[in-house]
ZAMARGU-4260 file (C-alpha; in steps of 0.2 Angstrom, whole numbers, plus 5000, padded with zeros to 4 digits):
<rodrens>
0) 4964/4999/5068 | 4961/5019/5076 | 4956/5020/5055 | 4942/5004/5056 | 4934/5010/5074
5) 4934/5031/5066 | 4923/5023/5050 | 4913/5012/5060 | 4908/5023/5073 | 4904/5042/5063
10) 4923/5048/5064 | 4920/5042/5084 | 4902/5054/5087 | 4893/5039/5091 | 4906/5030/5105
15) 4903/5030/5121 | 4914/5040/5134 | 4922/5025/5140 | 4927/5020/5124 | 4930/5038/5117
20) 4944/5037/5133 | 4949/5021/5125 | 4953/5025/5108 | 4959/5045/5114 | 4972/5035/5125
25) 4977/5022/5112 | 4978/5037/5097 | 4993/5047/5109 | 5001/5032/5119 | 5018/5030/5113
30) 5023/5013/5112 | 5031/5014/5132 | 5014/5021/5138 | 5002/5006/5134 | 4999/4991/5144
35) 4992/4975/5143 | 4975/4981/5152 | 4976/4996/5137 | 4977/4985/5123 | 4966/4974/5131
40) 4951/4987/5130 | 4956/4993/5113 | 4956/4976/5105 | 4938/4972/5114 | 4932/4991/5108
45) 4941/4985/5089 | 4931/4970/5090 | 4914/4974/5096 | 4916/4989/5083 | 4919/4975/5067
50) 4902/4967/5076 | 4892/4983/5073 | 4896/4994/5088 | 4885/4995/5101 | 4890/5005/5117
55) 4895/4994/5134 | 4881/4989/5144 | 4881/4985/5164 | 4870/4970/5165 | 4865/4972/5147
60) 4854/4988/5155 | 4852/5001/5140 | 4862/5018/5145 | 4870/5009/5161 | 4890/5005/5155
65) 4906/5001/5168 | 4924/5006/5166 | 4935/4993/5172 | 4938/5004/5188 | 4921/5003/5192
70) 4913/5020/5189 | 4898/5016/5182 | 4888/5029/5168 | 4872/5033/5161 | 4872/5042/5145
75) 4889/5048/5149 | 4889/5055/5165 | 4896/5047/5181 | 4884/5041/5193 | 4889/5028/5205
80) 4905/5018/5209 | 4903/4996/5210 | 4915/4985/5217 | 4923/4973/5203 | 4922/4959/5200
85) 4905/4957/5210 | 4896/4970/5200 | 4895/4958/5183 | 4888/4945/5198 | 4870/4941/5196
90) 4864/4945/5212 | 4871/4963/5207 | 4859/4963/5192 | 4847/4971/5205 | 4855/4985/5211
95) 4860/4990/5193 | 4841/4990/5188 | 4837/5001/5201 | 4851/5014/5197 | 4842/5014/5181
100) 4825/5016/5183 | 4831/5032/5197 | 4840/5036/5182 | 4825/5037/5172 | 4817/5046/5183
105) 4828/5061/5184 | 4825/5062/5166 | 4806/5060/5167 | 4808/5073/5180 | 4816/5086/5170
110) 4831/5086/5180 | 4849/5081/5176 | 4855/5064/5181 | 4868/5067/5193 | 4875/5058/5207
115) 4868/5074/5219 | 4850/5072/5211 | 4853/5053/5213 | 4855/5054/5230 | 4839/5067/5233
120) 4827/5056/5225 | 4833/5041/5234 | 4830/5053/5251 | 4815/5056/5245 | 4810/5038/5239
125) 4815/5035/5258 | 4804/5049/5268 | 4790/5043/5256 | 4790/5023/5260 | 4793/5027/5279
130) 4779/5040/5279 | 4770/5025/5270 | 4774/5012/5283
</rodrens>
Protein backbone atom coordinates (compact mmCIF):
# COMPACT_ATOMS: atom_id res chain seq x y z
CA UNK A 1 0.00 0.00 0.00
CA UNK A 2 3.22 2.65 0.83
CA UNK A 3 3.80 1.57 -3.15
CA UNK A 4 -0.04 2.74 -4.37
CA UNK A 5 0.04 6.10 -2.05
CA UNK A 6 4.01 6.97 -3.54
CA UNK A 7 2.53 6.56 -7.36
CA UNK A 8 -0.63 8.31 -6.56
CA UNK A 9 0.83 11.22 -4.95
CA UNK A 10 4.28 12.22 -7.08
CA UNK A 11 6.64 9.78 -5.11
CA UNK A 12 4.76 11.60 -1.94
CA UNK A 13 5.78 15.58 -3.22
CA UNK A 14 2.24 16.37 -3.31
CA UNK A 15 1.03 14.96 0.46
CA UNK A 16 0.17 17.03 2.93
CA UNK A 17 2.40 17.27 6.14
CA UNK A 18 -0.12 15.34 8.04
CA UNK A 19 -0.20 12.72 5.82
CA UNK A 20 3.63 12.95 4.84
CA UNK A 21 3.74 11.89 8.99
CA UNK A 22 1.31 9.29 8.30
CA UNK A 23 3.02 7.36 5.70
CA UNK A 24 6.89 8.42 7.28
CA UNK A 25 5.42 6.56 10.51
CA UNK A 26 3.79 3.63 8.79
CA UNK A 27 7.18 3.11 6.20
CA UNK A 28 9.53 2.51 9.71
CA UNK A 29 7.01 1.23 12.18
CA UNK A 30 7.89 -2.20 12.89
CA UNK A 31 5.08 -4.31 13.32
CA UNK A 32 5.02 -3.63 17.63
CA UNK A 33 5.02 0.16 16.93
CA UNK A 34 1.62 0.56 15.02
CA UNK A 35 -1.54 0.91 16.66
CA UNK A 36 -4.99 0.83 15.81
CA UNK A 37 -5.30 4.82 15.61
CA UNK A 38 -1.99 4.26 13.07
CA UNK A 39 -3.40 2.06 10.95
CA UNK A 40 -6.58 3.84 11.25
CA UNK A 41 -4.95 7.11 9.45
CA UNK A 42 -3.00 5.09 6.96
CA UNK A 43 -5.98 3.11 5.75
CA UNK A 44 -8.03 6.56 5.41
CA UNK A 45 -4.79 8.23 3.72
CA UNK A 46 -4.84 4.73 1.40
CA UNK A 47 -8.27 5.27 0.63
CA UNK A 48 -8.78 8.85 -0.17
CA UNK A 49 -5.33 8.44 -2.25
CA UNK A 50 -7.23 5.42 -4.68
CA UNK A 51 -10.21 8.40 -4.69
CA UNK A 52 -7.76 10.95 -6.33
CA UNK A 53 -5.85 12.59 -3.37
CA UNK A 54 -6.76 15.54 -2.28
CA UNK A 55 -5.23 17.00 0.97
CA UNK A 56 -7.37 17.04 4.42
CA UNK A 57 -9.58 19.83 4.92
CA UNK A 58 -10.96 21.45 8.38
CA UNK A 59 -14.49 22.15 7.53
CA UNK A 60 -13.92 21.55 3.89
CA UNK A 61 -11.92 25.15 4.13
CA UNK A 62 -9.15 24.95 1.14
CA UNK A 63 -5.48 25.00 3.09
CA UNK A 64 -7.03 24.52 6.63
CA UNK A 65 -6.31 20.64 7.68
CA UNK A 66 -6.53 18.83 11.51
CA UNK A 67 -4.41 16.19 12.91
CA UNK A 68 -6.28 13.96 15.03
CA UNK A 69 -4.45 15.82 18.15
CA UNK A 70 -6.00 18.88 17.17
CA UNK A 71 -3.14 21.13 15.84
CA UNK A 72 -4.66 22.55 13.00
CA UNK A 73 -2.45 23.84 9.53
CA UNK A 74 -2.45 26.11 6.70
CA UNK A 75 -0.32 25.12 4.01
CA UNK A 76 1.86 23.27 6.22
CA UNK A 77 2.56 25.18 8.99
CA UNK A 78 0.99 25.10 12.57
CA UNK A 79 -1.20 27.69 13.49
CA UNK A 80 -3.72 27.04 16.03
CA UNK A 81 -4.68 24.15 18.43
CA UNK A 82 -8.88 23.02 18.49
CA UNK A 83 -10.39 20.92 20.90
CA UNK A 84 -11.74 17.57 19.42
CA UNK A 85 -14.33 16.39 18.81
CA UNK A 86 -16.16 19.97 18.94
CA UNK A 87 -13.82 21.34 16.21
CA UNK A 88 -15.66 19.01 13.31
CA UNK A 89 -19.10 20.70 15.13
CA UNK A 90 -20.95 23.11 13.06
CA UNK A 91 -20.92 25.85 15.27
CA UNK A 92 -17.04 25.46 14.98
CA UNK A 93 -17.28 26.06 11.17
CA UNK A 94 -17.03 29.81 12.04
CA UNK A 95 -14.13 30.11 13.96
CA UNK A 96 -12.21 27.97 11.19
CA UNK A 97 -13.36 30.37 8.51
CA UNK A 98 -11.93 33.11 10.26
CA UNK A 99 -8.57 31.45 11.03
CA UNK A 100 -8.56 31.32 7.35
CA UNK A 101 -9.39 34.55 6.00
CA UNK A 102 -6.48 35.93 8.99
CA UNK A 103 -4.59 33.40 7.10
CA UNK A 104 -5.11 34.97 3.93
CA UNK A 105 -4.34 37.90 4.89
CA UNK A 106 -0.87 37.28 6.12
CA UNK A 107 -0.11 36.15 2.77
CA UNK A 108 -1.83 39.19 1.10
CA UNK A 109 0.34 40.94 3.49
CA UNK A 110 3.63 39.62 2.42
CA UNK A 111 4.21 38.15 5.73
CA UNK A 112 4.59 34.53 6.74
CA UNK A 113 1.64 32.84 8.32
CA UNK A 114 2.69 32.10 11.76
CA UNK A 115 1.00 31.66 14.97
CA UNK A 116 3.14 34.93 16.16
CA UNK A 117 1.82 37.11 13.01
CA UNK A 118 -1.66 35.44 13.64
CA UNK A 119 -1.82 36.75 16.92
CA UNK A 120 -0.48 40.51 15.83
CA UNK A 121 -3.09 40.83 13.21
CA UNK A 122 -5.79 39.69 15.47
CA UNK A 123 -4.25 42.68 18.16
CA UNK A 124 -4.40 44.79 15.58
CA UNK A 125 -8.06 43.74 13.99
CA UNK A 126 -8.76 44.58 17.87
CA UNK A 127 -7.26 48.19 18.49
CA UNK A 128 -8.85 48.82 14.98
CA UNK A 129 -12.77 47.82 15.86
CA UNK A 130 -12.26 49.39 19.30
CA UNK A 131 -10.90 52.69 17.88
CA UNK A 132 -13.97 52.18 15.43
CA UNK A 133 -16.57 51.90 18.21
Amino acid sequence: MIAEILRGTNNGDDLHLIDREVLDFMSDAGPCDVTEMNELAFCELCARVRKGYRAPRLHDIENLAITREGFVYWRNTRVDHYELPTAFEAHAKPRALALASQCRELERLGQDVTEANLLALRDEQCTELAEAL
